[in-house]
N, C-alpha and C positions, 0 to 999 in steps of 0.2 A: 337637589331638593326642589320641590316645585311650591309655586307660592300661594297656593291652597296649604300646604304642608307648613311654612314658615307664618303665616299666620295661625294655624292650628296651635305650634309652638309658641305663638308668643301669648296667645292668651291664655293658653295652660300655661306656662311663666307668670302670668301676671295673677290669677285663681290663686294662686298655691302661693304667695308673696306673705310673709310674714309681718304681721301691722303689730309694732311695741308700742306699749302706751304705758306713763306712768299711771299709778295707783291714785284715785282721787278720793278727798278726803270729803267724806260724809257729813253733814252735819243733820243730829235729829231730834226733828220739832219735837217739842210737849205737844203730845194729843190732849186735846182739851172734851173733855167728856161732855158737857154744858153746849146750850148752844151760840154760837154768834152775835155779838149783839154788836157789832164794829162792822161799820159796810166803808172800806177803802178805794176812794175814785182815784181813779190813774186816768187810762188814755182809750177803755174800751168804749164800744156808741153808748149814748147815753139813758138807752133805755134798758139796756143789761143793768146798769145802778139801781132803776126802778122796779124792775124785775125783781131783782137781788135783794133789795128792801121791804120790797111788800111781802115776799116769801117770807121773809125772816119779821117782819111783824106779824103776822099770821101763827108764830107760835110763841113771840114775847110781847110784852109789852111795850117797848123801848127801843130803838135801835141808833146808836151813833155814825153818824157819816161824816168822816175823816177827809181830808184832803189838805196839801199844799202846793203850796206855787201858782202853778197857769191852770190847775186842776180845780182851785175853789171856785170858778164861777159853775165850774159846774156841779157841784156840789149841792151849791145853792139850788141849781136848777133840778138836781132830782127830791130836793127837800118842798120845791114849789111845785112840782107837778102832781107831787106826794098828796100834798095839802090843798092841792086847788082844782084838782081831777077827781080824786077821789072822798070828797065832802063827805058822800052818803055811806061811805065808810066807815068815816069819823077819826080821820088822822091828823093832829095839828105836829106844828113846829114848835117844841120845846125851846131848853136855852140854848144859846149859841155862845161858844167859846172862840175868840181869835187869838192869836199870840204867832210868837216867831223861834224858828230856830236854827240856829248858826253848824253850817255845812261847811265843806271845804271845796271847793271846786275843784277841776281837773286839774288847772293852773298853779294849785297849790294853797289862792286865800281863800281865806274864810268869810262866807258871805251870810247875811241874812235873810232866811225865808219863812213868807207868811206861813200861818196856819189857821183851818177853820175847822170845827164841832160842831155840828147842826144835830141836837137829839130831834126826831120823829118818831111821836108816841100814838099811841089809840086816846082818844076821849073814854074818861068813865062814863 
């Protein structure tokens, strides 16, 4: 057999290889018919938050921005850009909630982490 041929073979061997996988289990959200009124900062740039926020005040009145941990300052900062960019809009900062809550670590303990609430509403 020539080794144009033994290669031919072995990549039709490897095409045709059969891949088992278990069954994974599903889990399914509540669709919420209503719109959004919850903006959750994590770790994307920080004008996706802003984005994301001014969209969604644009059809309510009210929007909360969530965050914990190393993610509340920014938080802050899309609730400041909100409010000090966009004046002639007419968006202020509402109240703001902080509080904590008790996670587990990888390591196994249980540790405490911040949390912050910043409501950003429209002016009447």
């Amino acid at each position: 057999m020539s080794n144009d041929a033994n290669e031919a073979n072995t990549a039709n061997e490897a095409s045709t290889a059969t891949v088992t996988t278990e069954p994974t289990q599903t889990t399914k959200r509540p669709e919420s018919s209503g719109p959004r009124d919850t903006i959750y900062i994590g770790k994307k740039p920080l004008m996706a938050y802003v984005t994301s926020t001014l969209i969604q005040l644009a059809n309510i009145p009210s929007v909360t921005i969530k965050a914990r941990g190393m993610s509340i300052g920014r938080a802050v900062d899309v609730s400041q850009i909100i409010s000090r960019k966009t004046e002639n809009a007419g968006y202020t900062v509402g109240s703001i909630k902080l509080g904590s809550e008790s996670l587990e670590s990888q390591d196994g303990r249980t540790r405490n982490v911040s949390t912050i609430e910043i409501e950003v509403k429209r002016k009447n």
